[in-house]
GUKOL-416387 format. One line per field, with one value per residue (C-alpha): residue number from 1; chain; y, x negated, z negated. Coordinates in nm, 3 decimals. Last residue first. Layout:
<sites>
n NUM ...
chain A ...
north Y ...
east X ...
up Z ...
</sites>
This chain:
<sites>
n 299 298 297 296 295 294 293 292 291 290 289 288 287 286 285 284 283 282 281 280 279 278 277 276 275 274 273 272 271 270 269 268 267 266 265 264 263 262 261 260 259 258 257 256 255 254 253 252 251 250 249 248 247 246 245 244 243 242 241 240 239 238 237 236 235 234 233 232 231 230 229 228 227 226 225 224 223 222 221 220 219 218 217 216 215 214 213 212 211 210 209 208 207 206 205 204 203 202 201 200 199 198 197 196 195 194 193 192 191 190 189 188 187 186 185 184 183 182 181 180 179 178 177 176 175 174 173 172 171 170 169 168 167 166 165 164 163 162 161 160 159 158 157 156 155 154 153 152 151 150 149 148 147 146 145 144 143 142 141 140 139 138 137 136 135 134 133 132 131 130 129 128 127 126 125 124 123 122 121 120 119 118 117 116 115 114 113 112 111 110 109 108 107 106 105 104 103 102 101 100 99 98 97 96 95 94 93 92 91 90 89 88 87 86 85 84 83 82 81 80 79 78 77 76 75 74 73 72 71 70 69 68 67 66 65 64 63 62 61 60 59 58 57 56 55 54 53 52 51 50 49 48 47 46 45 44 43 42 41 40 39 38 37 36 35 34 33 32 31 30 29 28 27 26 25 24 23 22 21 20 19 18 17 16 15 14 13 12 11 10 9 8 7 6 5 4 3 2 1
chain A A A A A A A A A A A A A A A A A A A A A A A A A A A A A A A A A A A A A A A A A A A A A A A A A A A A A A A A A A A A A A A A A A A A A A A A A A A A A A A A A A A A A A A A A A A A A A A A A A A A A A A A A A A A A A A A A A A A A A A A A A A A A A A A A A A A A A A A A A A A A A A A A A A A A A A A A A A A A A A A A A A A A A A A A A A A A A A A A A A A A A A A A A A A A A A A A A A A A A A A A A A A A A A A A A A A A A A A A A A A A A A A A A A A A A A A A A A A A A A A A A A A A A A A A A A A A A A A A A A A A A A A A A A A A A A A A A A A A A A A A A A A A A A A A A A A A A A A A A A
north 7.542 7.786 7.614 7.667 7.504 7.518 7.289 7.430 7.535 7.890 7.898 7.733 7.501 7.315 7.198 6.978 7.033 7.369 7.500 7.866 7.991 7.895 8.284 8.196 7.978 8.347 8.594 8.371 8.368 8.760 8.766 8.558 8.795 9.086 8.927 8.888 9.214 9.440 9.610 9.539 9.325 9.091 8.823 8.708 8.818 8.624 8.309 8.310 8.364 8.058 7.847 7.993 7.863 7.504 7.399 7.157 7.137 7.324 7.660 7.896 8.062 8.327 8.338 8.487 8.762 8.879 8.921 9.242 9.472 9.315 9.533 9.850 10.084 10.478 10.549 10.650 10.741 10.586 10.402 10.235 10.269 10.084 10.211 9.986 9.992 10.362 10.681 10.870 11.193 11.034 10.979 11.347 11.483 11.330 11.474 11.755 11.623 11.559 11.947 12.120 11.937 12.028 12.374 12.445 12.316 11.972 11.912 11.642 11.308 11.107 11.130 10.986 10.673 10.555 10.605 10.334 10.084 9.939 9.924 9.689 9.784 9.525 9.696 10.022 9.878 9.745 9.786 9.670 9.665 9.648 9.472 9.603 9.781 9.867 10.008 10.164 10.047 10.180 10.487 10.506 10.839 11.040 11.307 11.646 11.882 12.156 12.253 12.541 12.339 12.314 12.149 11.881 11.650 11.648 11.571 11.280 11.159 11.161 10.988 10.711 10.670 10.638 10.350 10.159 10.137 10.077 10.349 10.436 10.662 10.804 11.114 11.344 11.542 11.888 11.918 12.272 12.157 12.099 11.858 11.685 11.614 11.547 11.306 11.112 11.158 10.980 10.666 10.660 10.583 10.299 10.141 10.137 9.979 9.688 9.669 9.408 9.198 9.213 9.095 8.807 8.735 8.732 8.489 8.217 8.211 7.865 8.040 8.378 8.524 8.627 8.819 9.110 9.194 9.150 9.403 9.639 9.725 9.722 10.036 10.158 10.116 10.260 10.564 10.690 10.741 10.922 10.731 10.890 10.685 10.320 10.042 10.003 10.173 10.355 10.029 10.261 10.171 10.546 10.427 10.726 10.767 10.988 10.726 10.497 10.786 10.999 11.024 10.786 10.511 10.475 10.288 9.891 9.767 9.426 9.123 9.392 9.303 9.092 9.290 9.242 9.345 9.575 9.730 9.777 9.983 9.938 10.268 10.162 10.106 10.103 10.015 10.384 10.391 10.222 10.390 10.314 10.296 10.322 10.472 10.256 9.986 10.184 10.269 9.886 9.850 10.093 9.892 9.602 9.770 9.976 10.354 10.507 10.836 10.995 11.237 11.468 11.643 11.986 12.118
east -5.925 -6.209 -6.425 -6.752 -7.025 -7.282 -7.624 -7.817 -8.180 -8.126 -7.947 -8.229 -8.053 -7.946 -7.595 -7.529 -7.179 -7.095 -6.785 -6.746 -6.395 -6.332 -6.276 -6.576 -6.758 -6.681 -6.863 -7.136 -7.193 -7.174 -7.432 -7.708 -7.638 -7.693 -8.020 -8.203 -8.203 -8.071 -8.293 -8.083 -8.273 -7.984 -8.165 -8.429 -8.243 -7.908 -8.143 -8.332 -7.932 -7.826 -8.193 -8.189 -7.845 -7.889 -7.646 -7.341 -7.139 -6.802 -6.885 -7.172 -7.370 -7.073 -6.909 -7.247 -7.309 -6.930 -7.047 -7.203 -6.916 -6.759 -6.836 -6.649 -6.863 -6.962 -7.188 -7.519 -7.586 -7.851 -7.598 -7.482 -7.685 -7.482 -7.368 -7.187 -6.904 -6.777 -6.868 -6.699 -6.736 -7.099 -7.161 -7.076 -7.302 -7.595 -7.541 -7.547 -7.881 -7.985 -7.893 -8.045 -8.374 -8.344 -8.304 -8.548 -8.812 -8.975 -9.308 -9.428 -9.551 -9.600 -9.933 -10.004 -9.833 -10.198 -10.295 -10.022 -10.200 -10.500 -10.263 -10.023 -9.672 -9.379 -9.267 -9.237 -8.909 -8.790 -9.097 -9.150 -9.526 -9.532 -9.826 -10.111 -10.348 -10.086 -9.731 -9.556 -9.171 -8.863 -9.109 -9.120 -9.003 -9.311 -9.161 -9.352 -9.224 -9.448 -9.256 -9.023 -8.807 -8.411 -8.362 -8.590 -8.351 -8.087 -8.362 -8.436 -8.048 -8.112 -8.446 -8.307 -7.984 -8.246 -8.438 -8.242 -8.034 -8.319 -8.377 -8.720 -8.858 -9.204 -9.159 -9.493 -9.508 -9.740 -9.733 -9.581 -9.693 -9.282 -9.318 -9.540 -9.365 -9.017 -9.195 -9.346 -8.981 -8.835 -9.111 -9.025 -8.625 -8.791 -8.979 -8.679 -8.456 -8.736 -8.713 -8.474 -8.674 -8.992 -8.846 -8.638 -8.996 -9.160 -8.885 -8.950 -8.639 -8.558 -8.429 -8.458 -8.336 -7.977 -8.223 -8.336 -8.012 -7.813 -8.158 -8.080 -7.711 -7.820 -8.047 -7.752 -7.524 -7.726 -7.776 -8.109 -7.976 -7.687 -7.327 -7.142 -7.371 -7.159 -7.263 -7.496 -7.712 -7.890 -8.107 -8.286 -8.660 -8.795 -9.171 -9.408 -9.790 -9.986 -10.162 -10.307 -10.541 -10.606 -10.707 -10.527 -10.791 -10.863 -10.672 -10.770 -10.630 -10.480 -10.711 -10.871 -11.250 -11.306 -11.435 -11.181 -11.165 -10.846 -11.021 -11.374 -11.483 -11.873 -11.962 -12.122 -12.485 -12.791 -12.577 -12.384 -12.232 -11.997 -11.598 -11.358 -11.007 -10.673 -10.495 -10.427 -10.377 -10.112 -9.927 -9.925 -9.790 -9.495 -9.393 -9.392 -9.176 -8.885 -8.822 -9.126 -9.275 -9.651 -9.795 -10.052 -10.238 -10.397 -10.660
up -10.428 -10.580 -10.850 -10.672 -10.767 -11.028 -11.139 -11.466 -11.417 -11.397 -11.729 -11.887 -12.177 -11.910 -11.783 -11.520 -11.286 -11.435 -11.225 -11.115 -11.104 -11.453 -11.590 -11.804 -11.546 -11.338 -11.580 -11.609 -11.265 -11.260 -11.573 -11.355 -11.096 -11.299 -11.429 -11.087 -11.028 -10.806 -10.548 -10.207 -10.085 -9.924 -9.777 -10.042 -10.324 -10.221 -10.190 -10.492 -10.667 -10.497 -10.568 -10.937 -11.008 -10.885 -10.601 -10.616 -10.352 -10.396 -10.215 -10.325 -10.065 -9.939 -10.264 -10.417 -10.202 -10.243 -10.592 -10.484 -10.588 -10.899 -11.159 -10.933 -10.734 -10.860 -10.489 -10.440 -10.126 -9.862 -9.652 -9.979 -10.294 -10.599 -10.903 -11.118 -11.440 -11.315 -11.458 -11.246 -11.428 -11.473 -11.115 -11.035 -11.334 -11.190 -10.766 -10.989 -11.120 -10.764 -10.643 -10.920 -10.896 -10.528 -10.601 -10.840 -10.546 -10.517 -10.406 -10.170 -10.182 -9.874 -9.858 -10.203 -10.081 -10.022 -10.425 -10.479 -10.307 -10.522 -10.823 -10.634 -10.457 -10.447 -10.797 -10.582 -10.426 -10.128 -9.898 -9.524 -9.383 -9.018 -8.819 -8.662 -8.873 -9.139 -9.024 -9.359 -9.366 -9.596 -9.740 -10.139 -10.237 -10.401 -10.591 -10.723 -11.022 -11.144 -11.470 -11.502 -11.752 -11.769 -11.431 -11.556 -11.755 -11.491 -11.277 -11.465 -11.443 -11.050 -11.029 -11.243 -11.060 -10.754 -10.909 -11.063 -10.715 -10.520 -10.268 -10.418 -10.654 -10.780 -11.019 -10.995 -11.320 -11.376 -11.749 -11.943 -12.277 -12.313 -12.001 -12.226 -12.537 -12.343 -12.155 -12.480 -12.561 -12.283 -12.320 -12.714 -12.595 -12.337 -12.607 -12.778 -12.563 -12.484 -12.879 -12.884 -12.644 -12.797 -13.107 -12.931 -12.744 -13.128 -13.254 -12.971 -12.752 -12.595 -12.282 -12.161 -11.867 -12.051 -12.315 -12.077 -11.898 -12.304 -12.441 -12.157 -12.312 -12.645 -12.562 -12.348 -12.631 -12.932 -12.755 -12.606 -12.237 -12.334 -12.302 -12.044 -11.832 -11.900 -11.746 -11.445 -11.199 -11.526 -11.563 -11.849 -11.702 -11.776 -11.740 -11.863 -11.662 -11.811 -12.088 -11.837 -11.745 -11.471 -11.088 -10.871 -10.753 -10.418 -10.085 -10.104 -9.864 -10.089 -10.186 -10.467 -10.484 -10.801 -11.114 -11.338 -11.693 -11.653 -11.335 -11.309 -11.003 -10.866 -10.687 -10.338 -10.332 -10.514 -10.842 -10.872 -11.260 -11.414 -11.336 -11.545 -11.375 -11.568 -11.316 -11.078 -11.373 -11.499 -11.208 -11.142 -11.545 -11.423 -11.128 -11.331 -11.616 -11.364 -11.367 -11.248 -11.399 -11.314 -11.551 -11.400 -11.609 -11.605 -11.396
</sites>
């Protein structure tokens, strides 16, 4: 039995893969198996649903942020890498040297990830891509496949299901950072294989986005659609009107109604966009973006 290497496309949702499969296993205590899991021994507060066979080491996080900026650039350019470091640094406020270093290299890291996956898809590795309906997420699925159509690899997808009814109450999902290590082995049931064709299909599906290749790429009715920059700031002129409100309460609330799987960050870089063009006001400052006061500048 070969490997299995497992591939997300966001950090958190990565380091929960991680931790599923990172189990060590200690020996039968007159009783059920005792699981230690990153130095914890407490009983997971979440169904607990099985470990997922492996190590750590098989599971690769692609977390380019291909839903925006430019995709004619490739994935381990200079611009996309310098493109994630601006959506990582914007959160960050009185920068320490070491976070700034971490920072800059989240590009890099990223870049190693892609050829760790290069290394074992080329040792002919079984992969299992999990993907969800977030933006991120899909655009990543899509420019992996473009990457896979040229091996013969066993190629398996879990796609994270909208809703999952548990004892008796419904379970809704946005994406598979919401899911803890003790869950992911029950989305194993929904994972199923994907043919040559398929793989062909998505990473045409690839190729059409790039041609586009416009500024955002958003998932609307379950496609993925080329949008303009400006698409989702509707979201924001809808909270913000000329009382004051602090950032992180107006951008806590678009995320908490809207779900639609962007980030925080773009947000953030949307309001900053419009205090440049003077259409958002800054009524008190702070040195933490999300802290500072803002209202609408429109008549």
């Amino acid at each position: 039995m070969g490997l299995m290497i497992e591939i997300l496309f966001g950090e958190s949702e990565a380091g929960s893969m991680k931790a599923a499969k990172n189990k060590i296993v200690v020996g039968k205590v007159n009783g059920p198996v005792s699981v230690w899991m990153a130095g914890k021994k407490t009983p997971p507060q979440k169904p607990f649903t099985g470990w997922i066979e492996g190590t750590s080491e098989e599971v690769i996080c692609l977390g380019f942020m291909l839903d925006i900026g430019n995709i004619k650039e490739q994935m381990d350019s200079l611009y996309r890498r310098e493109l994630i470091y601006s959506m990582y640094a914007q959160n960050q406020w009185e920068q320490d040297g070491e976070t700034e270093e971490e920072l800059k290299n989240a590009g890099d890291v990223y870049v190693k990830e892609l050829y760790r996956l290069m290394e074992f898809l080329d040792h002919g590795e079984a992969v299992r891509i999990w993907y969800s309906d977030t933006p991120y997420s899909r655009c990543g699925f899509y420019s992996l496949c473009q990457i896979l159509k040229g091996y013969k690899n066993e190629i398996s997808a879990v796609k994270l299901p909208a809703h999952i009814v548990r004892e008796n109450c419904i379970v809704s999902y946005q994406s598979w950072s919401e899911v803890s290590a003790e869950e992911f082995a029950g989305f194993l049931p929904y994972e199923k294989a994907l043919s040559k064709e398929e793989v062909r299909m998505y990473a045409m599906l690839w190729s059409e986005l790039i041609e586009e290749n416009s500024p955002l790429r958003a998932v609307v009715n379950g496609k993925v659609l080329s949008v303009p920059e400006d698409f989702y700031d509707f979201l924001i002129w809808q909270r913000l009107k000329n009382v004051p409100l602090k950032e992180a309460r107006l951008i806590g609330d678009i995320l908490g109604q809207s779900q639609i799987g962007v980030g925080d960050w773009w947000y953030n870089r949307r309001i900053e966009y419009y205090i440049k063009q003077g259409e958002i006001r800054v009524v008190e400052d702070s040195k933490n973006k999300y802290a500072r006061m803002i209202c609408s500048n429109r008549g």
